[in-house]
C-alpha positions as CSV (number, residue, x, y, z in Angstrom):
1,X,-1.0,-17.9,6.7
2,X,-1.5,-14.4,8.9
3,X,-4.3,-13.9,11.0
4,X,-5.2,-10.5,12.3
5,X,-7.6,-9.2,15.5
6,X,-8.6,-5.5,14.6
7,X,-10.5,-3.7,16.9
8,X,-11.7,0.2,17.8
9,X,-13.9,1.1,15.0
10,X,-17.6,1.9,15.9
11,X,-19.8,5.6,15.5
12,X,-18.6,8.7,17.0
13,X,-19.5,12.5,16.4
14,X,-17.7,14.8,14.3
15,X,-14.8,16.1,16.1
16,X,-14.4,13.3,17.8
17,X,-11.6,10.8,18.1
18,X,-11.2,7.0,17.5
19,X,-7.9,4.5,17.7
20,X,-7.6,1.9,15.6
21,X,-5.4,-1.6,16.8
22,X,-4.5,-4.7,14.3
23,X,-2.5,-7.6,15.4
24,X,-1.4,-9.9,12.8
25,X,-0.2,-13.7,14.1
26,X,0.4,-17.0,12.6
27,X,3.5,-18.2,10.5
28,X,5.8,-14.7,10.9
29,X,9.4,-13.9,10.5
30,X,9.3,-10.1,9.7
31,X,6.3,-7.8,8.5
32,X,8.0,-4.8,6.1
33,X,5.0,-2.9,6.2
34,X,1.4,-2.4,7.8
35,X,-1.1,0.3,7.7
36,X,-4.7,1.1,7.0
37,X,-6.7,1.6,3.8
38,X,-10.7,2.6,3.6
39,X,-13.2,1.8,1.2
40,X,-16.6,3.5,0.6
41,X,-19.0,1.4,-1.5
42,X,-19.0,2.2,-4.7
43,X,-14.9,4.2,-4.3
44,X,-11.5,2.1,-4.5
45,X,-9.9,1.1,-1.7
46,X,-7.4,4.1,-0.9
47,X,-4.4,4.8,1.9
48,X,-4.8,6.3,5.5
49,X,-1.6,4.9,6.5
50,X,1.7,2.9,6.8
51,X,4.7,2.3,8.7
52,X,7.6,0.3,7.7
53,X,9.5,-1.9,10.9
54,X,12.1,1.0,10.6
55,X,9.1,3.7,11.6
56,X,8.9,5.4,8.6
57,X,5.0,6.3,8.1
58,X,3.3,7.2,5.3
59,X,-0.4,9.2,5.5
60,X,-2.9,10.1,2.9
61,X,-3.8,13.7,2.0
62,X,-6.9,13.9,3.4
63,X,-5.7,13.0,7.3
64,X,-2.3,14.4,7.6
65,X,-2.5,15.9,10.5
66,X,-5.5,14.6,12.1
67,X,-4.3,11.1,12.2
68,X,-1.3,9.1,13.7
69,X,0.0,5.5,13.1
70,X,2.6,3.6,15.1
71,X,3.5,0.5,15.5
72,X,5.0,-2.7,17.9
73,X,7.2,-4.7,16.3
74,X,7.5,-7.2,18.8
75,X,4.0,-7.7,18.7
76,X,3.1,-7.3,15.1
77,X,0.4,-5.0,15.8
78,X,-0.1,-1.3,14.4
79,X,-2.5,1.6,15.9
80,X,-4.3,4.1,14.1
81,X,-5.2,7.5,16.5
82,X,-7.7,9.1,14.5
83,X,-8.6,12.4,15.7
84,X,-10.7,15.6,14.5
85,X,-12.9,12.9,12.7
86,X,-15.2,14.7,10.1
87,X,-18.2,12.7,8.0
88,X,-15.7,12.3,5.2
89,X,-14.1,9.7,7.4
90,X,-16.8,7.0,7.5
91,X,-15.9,3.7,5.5
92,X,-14.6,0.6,6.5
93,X,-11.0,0.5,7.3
94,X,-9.3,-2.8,6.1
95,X,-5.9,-3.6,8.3
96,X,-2.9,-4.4,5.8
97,X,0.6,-6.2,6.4
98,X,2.9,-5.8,3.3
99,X,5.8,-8.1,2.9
100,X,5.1,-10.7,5.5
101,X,7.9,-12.8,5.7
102,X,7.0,-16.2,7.4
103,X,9.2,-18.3,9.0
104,X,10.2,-20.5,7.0
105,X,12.3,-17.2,5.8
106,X,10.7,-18.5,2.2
107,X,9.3,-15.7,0.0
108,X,7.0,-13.0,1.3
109,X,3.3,-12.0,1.1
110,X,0.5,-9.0,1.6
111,X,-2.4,-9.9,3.5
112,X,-5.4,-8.3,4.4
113,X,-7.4,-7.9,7.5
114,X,-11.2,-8.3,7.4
115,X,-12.3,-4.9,7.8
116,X,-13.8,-2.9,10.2
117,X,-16.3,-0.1,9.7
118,X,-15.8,3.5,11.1
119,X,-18.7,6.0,11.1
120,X,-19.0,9.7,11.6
121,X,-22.4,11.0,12.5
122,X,-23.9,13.5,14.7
């Protein structure tokens, strides 16, 4: 099982800027994947970002640009720089690791972090 910490969401203004930190822990051997997704109520669940372990990132439309993901391997945590932040932004942001390996070596796994919500307002 994977446990993660997220933390960095809150309000800020337009314009403004926000980073995002998940750390996943518990029974690990590799993580292929992990990013952000964000949901508004009502909308699916759709992609901000990912990185693979090998730094390859992957952004949705709507942030390229504005937004910037990395990533420690060594500590299983990813960061999410959100900058130029406009209204559109607001929804809760829901941490992801893809292919978690755990260490058993034994199969792999997505898991989901619990969310955490990001507003916009002036």
């Amino acid at each position: 099982q994977v446990q993660f910490v997220e933390s960095g969401g809150g309000l800020v203004q337009p314009g403004g800027s926000l980073r995002l930190s998940c750390a996943a822990s518990g029974s690990i051997y590799s993580i292929y994947a992990m990013g952000w997704y964000r949901q508004v109520a009502g909308s699916e669940r759709e992609l901000v970002a990912t990185v693979t372990a090998g730094g390859y990132a992957e952004y949705g439309d709507s942030v390229k640009g504005r937004f910037s993901i990395s990533r420690d391997n060594a500590k299983n945590t990813v960061y999410l720089q959100m900058n130029s932040l406009k209204s559109e932004d607001t929804a809760v942001y829901y941490c992801k690791a893809e292919g978690v390996v755990p260490e058993s070596g034994v199969g792999y796994n997505d898991y989901w972090g619990q969310g955490n919500q990001v507003t916009v307002s002036s």
